[in-house]
C-alpha positions in Angstrom: -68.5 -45.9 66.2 -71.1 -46.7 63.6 -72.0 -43.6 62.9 -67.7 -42.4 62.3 -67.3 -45.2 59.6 -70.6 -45.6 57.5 -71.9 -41.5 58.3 -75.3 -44.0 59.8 -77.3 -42.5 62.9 -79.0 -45.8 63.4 -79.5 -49.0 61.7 -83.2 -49.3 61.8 -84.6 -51.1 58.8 -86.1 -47.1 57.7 -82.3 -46.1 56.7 -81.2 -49.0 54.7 -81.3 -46.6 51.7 -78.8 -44.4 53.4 -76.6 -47.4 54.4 -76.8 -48.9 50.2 -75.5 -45.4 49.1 -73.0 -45.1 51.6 -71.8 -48.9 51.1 -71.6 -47.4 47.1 -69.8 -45.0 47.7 -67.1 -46.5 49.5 -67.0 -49.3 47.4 -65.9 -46.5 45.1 -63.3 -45.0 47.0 -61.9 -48.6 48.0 -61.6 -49.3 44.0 -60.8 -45.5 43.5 -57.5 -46.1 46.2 -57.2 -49.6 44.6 -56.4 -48.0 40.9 -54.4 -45.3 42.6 -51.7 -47.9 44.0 -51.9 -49.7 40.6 -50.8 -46.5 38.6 -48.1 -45.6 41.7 -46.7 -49.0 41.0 -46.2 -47.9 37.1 -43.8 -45.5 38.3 -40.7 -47.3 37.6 -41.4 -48.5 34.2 -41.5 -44.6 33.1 -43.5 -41.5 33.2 -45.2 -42.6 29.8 -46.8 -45.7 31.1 -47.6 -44.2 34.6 -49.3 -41.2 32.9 -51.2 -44.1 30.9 -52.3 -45.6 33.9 -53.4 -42.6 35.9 -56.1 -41.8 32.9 -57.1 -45.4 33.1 -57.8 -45.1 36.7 -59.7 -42.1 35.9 -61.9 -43.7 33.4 -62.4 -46.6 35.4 -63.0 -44.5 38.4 -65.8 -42.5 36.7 -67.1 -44.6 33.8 -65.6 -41.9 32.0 -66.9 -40.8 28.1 -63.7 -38.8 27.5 -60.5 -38.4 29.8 -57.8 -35.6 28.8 -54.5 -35.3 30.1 -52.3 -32.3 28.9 -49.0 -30.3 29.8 -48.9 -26.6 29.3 -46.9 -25.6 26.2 -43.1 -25.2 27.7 -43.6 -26.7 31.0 -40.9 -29.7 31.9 -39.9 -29.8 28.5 -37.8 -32.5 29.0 -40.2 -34.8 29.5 -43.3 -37.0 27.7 -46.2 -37.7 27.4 -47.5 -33.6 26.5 -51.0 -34.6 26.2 -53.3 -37.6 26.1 -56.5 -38.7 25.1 -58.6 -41.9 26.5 -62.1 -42.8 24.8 -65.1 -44.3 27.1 -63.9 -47.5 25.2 -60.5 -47.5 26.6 -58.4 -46.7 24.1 -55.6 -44.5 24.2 -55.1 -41.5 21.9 -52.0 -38.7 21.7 -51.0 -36.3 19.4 -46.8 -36.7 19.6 -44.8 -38.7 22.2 -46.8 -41.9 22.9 -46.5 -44.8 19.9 -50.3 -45.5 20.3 -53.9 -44.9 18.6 -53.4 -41.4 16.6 -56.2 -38.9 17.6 -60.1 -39.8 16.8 -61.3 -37.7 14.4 -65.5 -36.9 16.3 -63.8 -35.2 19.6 -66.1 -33.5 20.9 -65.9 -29.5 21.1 -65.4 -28.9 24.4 -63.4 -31.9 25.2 -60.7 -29.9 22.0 -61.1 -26.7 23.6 -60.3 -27.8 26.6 -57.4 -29.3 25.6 -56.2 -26.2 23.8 -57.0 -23.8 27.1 -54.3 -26.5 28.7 -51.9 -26.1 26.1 -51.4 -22.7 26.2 -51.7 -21.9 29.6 -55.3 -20.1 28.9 -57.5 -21.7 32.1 -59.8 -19.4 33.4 -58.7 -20.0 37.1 -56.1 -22.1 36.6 -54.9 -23.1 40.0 -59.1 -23.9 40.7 -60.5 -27.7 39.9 -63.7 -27.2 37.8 -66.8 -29.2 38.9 -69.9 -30.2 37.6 -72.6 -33.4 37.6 -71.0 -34.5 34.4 -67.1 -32.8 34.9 -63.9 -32.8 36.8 -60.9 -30.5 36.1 -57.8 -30.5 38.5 -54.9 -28.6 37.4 -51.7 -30.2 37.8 -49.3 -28.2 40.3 -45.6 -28.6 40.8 -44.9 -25.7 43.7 -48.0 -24.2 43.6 -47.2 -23.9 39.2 -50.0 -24.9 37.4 -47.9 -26.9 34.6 -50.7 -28.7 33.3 -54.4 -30.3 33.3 -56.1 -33.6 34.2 -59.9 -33.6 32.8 -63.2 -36.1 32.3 -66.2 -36.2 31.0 -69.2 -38.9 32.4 -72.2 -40.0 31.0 -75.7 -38.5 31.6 -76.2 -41.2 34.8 -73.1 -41.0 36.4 -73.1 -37.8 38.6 -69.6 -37.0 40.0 -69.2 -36.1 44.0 -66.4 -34.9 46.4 -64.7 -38.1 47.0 -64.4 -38.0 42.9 -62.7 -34.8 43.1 -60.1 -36.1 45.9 -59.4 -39.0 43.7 -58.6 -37.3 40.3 -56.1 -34.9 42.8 -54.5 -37.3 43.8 -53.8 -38.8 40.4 -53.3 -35.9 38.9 -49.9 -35.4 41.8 -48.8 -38.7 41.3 -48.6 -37.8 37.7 -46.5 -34.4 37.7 -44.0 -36.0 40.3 -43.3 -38.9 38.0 -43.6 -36.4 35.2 -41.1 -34.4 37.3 -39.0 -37.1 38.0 -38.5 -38.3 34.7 -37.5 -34.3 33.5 -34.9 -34.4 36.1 -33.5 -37.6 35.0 -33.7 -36.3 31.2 -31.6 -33.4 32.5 -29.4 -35.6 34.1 -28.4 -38.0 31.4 -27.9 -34.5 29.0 -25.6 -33.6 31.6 -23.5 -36.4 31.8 -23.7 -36.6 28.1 -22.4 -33.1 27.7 -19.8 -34.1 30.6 -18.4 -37.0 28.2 -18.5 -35.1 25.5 -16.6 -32.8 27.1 -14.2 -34.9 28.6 -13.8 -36.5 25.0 -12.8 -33.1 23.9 -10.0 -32.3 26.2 -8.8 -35.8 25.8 -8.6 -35.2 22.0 -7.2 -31.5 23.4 -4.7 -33.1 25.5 -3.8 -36.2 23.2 -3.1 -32.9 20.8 -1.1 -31.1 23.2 1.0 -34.4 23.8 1.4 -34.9 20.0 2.2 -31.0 19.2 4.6 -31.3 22.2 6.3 -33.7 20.7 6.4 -32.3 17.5 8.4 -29.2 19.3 10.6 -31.5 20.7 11.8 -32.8 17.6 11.8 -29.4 16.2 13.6 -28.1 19.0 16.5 -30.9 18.6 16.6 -30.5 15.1 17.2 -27.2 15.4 19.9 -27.5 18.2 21.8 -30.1 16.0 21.5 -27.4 13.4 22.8 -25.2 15.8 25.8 -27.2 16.5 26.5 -27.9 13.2 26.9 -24.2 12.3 29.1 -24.0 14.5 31.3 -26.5 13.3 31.1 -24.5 9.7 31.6 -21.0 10.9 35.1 -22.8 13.1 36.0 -24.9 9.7 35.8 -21.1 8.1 37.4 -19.2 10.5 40.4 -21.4 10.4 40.4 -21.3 7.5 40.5 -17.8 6.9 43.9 -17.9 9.4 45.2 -20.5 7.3 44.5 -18.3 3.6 45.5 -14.9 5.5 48.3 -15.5 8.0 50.1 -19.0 7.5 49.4 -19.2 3.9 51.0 -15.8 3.1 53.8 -16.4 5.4 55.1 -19.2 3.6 54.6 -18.1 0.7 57.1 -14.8 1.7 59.0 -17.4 3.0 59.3 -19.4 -0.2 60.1 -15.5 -2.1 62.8 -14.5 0.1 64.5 -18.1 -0.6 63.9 -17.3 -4.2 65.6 -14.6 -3.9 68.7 -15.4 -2.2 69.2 -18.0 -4.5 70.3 -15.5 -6.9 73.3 -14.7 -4.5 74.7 -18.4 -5.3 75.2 -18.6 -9.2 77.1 -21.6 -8.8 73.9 -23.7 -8.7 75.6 -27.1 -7.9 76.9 -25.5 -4.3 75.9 -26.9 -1.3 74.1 -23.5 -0.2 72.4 -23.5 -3.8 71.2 -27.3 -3.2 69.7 -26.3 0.1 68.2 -23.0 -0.6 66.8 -25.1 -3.7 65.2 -27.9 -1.3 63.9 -25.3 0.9 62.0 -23.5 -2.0 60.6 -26.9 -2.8 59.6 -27.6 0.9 57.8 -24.1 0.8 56.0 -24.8 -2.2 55.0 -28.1 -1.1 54.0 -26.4 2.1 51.7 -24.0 0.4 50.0 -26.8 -2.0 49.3 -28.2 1.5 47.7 -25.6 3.0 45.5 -25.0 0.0 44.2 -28.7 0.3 43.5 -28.0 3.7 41.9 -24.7 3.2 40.0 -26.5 0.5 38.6 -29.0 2.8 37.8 -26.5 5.3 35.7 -24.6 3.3 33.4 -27.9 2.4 30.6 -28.0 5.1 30.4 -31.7 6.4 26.7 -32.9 6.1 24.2 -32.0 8.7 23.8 -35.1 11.4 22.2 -35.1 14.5 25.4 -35.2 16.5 25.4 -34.1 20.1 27.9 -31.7 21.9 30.2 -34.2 23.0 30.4 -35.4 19.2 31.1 -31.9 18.0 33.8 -31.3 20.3 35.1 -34.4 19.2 35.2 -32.8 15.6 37.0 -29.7 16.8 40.0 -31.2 18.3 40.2 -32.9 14.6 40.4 -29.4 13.2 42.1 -27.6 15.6 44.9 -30.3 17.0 48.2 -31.3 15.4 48.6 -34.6 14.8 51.1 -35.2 17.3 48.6 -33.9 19.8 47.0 -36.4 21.2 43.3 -35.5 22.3 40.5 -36.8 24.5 36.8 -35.6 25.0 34.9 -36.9 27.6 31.1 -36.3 29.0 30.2 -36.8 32.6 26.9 -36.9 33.8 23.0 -37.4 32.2 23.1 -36.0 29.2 20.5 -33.5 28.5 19.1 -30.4 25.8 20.3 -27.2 26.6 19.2 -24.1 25.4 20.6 -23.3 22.3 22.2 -19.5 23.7 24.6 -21.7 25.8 25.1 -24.8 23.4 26.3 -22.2 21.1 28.6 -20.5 23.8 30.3 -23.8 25.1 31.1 -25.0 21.9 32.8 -21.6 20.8 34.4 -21.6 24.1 35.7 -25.2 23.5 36.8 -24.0 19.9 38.9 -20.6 21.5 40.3 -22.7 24.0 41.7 -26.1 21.2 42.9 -23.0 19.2 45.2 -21.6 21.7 46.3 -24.6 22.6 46.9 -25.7 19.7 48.8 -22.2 18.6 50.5 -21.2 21.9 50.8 -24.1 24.6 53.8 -26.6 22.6 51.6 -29.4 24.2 51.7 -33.2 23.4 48.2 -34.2 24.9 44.6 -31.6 25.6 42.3 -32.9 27.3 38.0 -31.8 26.9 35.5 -32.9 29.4 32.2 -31.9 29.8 30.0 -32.4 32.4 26.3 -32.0 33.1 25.1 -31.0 36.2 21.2 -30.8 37.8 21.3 -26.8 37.4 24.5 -26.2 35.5 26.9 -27.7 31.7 30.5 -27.4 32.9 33.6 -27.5 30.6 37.1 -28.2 31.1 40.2 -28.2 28.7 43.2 -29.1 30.2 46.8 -29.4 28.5 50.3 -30.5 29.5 52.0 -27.6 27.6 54.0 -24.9 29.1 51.7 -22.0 29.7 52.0 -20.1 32.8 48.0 -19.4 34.5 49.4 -16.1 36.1 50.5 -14.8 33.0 47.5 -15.5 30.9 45.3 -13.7 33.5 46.9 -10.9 33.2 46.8 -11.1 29.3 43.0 -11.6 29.6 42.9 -8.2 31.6 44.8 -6.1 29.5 42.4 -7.3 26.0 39.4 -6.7 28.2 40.7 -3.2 29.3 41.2 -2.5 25.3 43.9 -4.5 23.1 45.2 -1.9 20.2 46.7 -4.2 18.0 43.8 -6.9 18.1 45.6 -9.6 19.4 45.2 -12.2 22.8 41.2 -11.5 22.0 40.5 -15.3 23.0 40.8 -15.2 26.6 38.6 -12.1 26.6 35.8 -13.3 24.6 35.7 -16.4 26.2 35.2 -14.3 29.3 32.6 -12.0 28.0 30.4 -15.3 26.9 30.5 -17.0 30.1 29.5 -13.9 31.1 26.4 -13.4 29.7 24.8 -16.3 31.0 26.0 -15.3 34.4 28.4 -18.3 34.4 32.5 -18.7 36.0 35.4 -18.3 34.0 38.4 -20.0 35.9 42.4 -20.1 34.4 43.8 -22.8 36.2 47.0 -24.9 36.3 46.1 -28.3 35.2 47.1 -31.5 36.7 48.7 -32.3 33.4 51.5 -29.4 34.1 50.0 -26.6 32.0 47.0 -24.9 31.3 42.9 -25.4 32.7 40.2 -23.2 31.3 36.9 -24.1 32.9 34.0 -22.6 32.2 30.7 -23.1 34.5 27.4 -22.5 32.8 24.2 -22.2 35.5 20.7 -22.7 33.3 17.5 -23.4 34.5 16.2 -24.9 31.4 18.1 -27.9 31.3 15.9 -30.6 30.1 16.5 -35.1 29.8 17.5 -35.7 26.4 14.4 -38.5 25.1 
């Protein structure tokens, strides 16, 4: 048993030498595993002051003149200390990355050149420890990758041994782990780093997005008011142009042919000549009338932000007589619609108010429009006297080709429901005479903010 601990074959008083060196030289490797701990404890406090520690215990360990640690150039470059120096004195030298003692100036050659073979990866054998009376070298290995160097130099009576060698090893491991260690945290915190930034960015990208969004959004109901508003114009124009080319003109015959038979009645103080004379005046009054209307139909309201219910509230002012009484009414959430079928329903709305306003000799019209999930939906009822059957088959006969240009309203509101795939209905309303219903489908409908 004596012999396993203290390498002793007896204890006779003729091998006490033996037994002094071998009680030296664990008393080494005792202190030698008691610095070792102390530097493994430095580890959480960072790989700079562990590296600092593990040349310490080297010094210590060997009584060291000089002590070099050093990583090769672009190995774990994420990580510091590169390279250190410590002086038999104890003190602490680097080059970069340590805020200690700058470099001494009387290094000695081969402590310099060694340093440099580390730094650029020049080692003769680099994966072999170098030992001599007066020197250790140990590479430093990460995977069998020499990444760096751990080297000291002793004074002429301190003669360096095996258990010397094991030591600096195991310094040297605990050194590139922490070293190691500390790059992969580095790497970490750049990657969480370049995660927040990147998250920053698409928060700025989506905060963006939300802002542009909205920006279309307004855009999109400015336009659709335009929309609606050019509507109302081109209607105010249209009518008009009836008014100026058809109504206008008629009276105005009307008011020549009276002129003209009054010249059959000399006697001017007749009753025929009296009447013929208030007529005239009646048609004259009738086309200064028509003039001011014109006149105000040609000046284009100002643009508002009115929606569809609003503007069909503005066409039964244009269209209706005023002993037609009107009402508009809209059912459902009201929502934006594209402007293709905002523009349709609102001329269907107009060719509908027109015809009744022309043709149906009705005392009330009724608008209502409704918004559905999927679909818009108009209705315009009247208590007139039109007959349903009859205006279908005048809707046929324009669609199949109308020479003389007339009963075109029916057929174009046809043709637009149409083209958005919608249903054209011609009803009898509830109020005794005419329904037109128009059903719009539209996938695009979208809340109104």
């Amino acid at each position: 048993m004596l012999d396993s601990l203290v390498g002793l074959h007896s204890v006779k008083g003729s091998h006490y030498a033996q037994y002094r060196g071998v009680e030296r030289r664990l008393g080494r490797v005792i202190g030698a595993m008691d610095r070792i701990s102390r530097a493994l404890v430095q580890t959480a406090e960072g790989p700079e002051t562990l590296v600092v520690s593990v040349v310490r215990a080297v010094q210590e360990h060997l009584d060291a003149e000089w002590v070099v640690f050093a990583l090769g150039d672009g190995e774990l470059g994420r990580t510091g200390p590169r390279h250190l120096m410590l002086t038999g004195d104890g003190t602490v030298h680097a080059f970069e990355g340590v805020e200690i003692a700058s470099p001494p100036r009387d290094v000695p050659d081969e402590v310099l050149n060694r340093l440099n073979d580390i730094l650029r990866n020049q080692m003769h054998e680099p994966g072999k420890p170098l030992v001599s009376e007066h020197h250790l070298h140990v590479p430093v290995q990460l995977d069998e990758r020499v990444v760096g160097g751990l080297a000291a130099w002793t004074p002429a009576d301190k003669i360096v041994d095996s258990a010397d060698l094991v030591v600096l090893r195991i310094l040297a491991r605990q050194a590139a782990v922490a070293l190691l260690n500390a790059a992969l945290l580095e790497e970490s915190r750049h990657q969480v780093a370049r995660a927040e930034a990147a998250y920053e960015q698409v928060t700025e990208q989506a905060a963006d997005l939300v802002a542009r969004n909205r920006e279309l959004e307004l855009t999109q109901r400015q336009l659709s008011a335009a929309m609606r508003q050019r509507v109302v114009s081109e209607e105010r124009e249209r009518i008009a142009r009836e008014l100026h080319d058809s109504v206008t003109q008629s009276v105005l015959s009307a008011g020549m042919q009276i002129e003209v038979v009054r010249g059959d009645y000399p006697d001017a103080d007749s009753q025929a000549a009296q009447r013929l004379q208030l007529a005239g005046a009646l048609t004259r009054d009738a086309v200064e009338q028509l003039r001011s209307v014109i006149y105000a139909l040609n000046q284009a309201p100002a643009a508002s932000g009115t929606g569809l219910g609003e503007v069909l509230e503005g066409l039964c002012s244009m269209h209706m007589p005023a002993d037609l009484r009107t009402e508009v009414r809209v059912v459902g959430r009201v929502r934006d619609v594209p402007d293709a079928v905002q523009h349709s329903i609102l001329r269907i709305a107009g060719e509908a108010l027109f015809n009744t306003a022309v043709h149906a000799r009705a005392g009330t019209a009724r608008i209502v429009l409704t918004y559905g999930e999927n679909d818009i939906a108009l209705t315009v009822d009247d208590d007139g006297g039109g007959d349903p059957a009859h205006l279908r088959r005048v809707m046929r006969a324009a669609s199949c080709g109308d020479l003389a240009g007339r009963h075109r309203g029916l057929a174009n509101i046809e043709s637009r429901v149409n083209e958005h795939a919608g249903v054209f209905r011609i009803r009898r309303s509830r109020l005794g005479g005419i329904r037109i219903s128009v059903d719009i489908p539209t996938s695009q409908i979208r809340r109104a903010p």
